[in-house]
C-alpha positions as CSV (number, residue, x, y, z in Angstrom):
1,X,0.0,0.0,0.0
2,X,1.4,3.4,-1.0
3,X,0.5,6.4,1.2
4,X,0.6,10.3,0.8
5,X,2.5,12.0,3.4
6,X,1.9,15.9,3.2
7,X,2.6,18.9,5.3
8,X,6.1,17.5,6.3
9,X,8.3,19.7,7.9
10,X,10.8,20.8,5.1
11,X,14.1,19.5,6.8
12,X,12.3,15.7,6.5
13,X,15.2,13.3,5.4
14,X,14.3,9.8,3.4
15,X,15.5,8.0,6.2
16,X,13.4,10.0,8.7
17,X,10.6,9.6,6.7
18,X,11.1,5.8,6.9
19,X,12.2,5.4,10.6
20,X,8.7,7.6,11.9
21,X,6.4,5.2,9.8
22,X,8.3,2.0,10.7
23,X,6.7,1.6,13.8
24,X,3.3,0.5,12.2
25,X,5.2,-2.3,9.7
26,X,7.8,-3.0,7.4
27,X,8.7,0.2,5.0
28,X,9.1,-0.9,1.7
29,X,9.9,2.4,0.3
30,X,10.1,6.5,1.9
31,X,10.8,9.0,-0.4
32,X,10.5,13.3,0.5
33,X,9.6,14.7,-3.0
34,X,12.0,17.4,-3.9
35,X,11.9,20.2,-6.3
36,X,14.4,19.5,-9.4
37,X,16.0,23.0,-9.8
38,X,16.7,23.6,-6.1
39,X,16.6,20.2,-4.9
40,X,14.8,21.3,-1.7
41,X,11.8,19.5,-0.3
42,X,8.8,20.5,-1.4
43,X,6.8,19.3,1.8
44,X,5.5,15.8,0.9
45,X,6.0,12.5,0.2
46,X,5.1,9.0,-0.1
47,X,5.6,5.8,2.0
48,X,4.7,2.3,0.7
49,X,4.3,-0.9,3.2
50,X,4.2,-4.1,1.9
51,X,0.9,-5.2,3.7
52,X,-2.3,-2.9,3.5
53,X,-2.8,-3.5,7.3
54,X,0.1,-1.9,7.8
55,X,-0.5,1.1,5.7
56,X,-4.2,1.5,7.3
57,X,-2.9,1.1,10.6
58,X,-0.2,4.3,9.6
59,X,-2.8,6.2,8.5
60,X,-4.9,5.5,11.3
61,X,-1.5,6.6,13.8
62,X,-0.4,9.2,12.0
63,X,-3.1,11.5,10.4
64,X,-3.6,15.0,11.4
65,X,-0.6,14.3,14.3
66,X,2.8,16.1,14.5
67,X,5.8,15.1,12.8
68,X,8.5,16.9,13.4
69,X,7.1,20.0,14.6
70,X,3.9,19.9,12.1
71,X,0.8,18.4,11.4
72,X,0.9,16.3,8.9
73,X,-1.9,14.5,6.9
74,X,-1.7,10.6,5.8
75,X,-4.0,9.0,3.0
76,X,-3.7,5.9,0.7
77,X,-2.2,7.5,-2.2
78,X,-4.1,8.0,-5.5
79,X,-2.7,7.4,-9.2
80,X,-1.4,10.4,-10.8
81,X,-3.1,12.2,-12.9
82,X,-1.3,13.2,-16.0
């Protein structure tokens, strides 16, 4: 299950990412999205679990609660639009 991870504080690592939504399951992926001229964060970011209990149970943890200073909002994420 892939989640949406927005409203993350803009110093958010990858590996910070990953270690705050390990305690709900295995993280198969973390990744902060990042703008590709500056390289900075651009305040989201996804998180994939290999088990949709997992992912549920994150989402269930995690939503509208603070991460690292900020409120951050968790959802199954939805194919992108193009």
């Amino acid at each position: 299950m892939k989640l949406f991870v927005g409203g993350l504080p803009f110093s958010t690592t990858d590996d910070e990412l990953k270690d705050g939504f390990s305690q709900f399951g295995t993280v198969a992926s973390a990744k902060v999205i990042t703008d590709r001229e500056t390289g900075r964060s651009r305040g989201f970011g996804f998180v994939e679990f290999d088990s949709d209990d997992e992912g549920k149970a994150a989402i269930d943890g995690l939503d509208n609660k603070e991460f690292g200073g900020r409120t951050i909002h968790v959802s199954e994420a939805r194919e992108r639009q193009r």
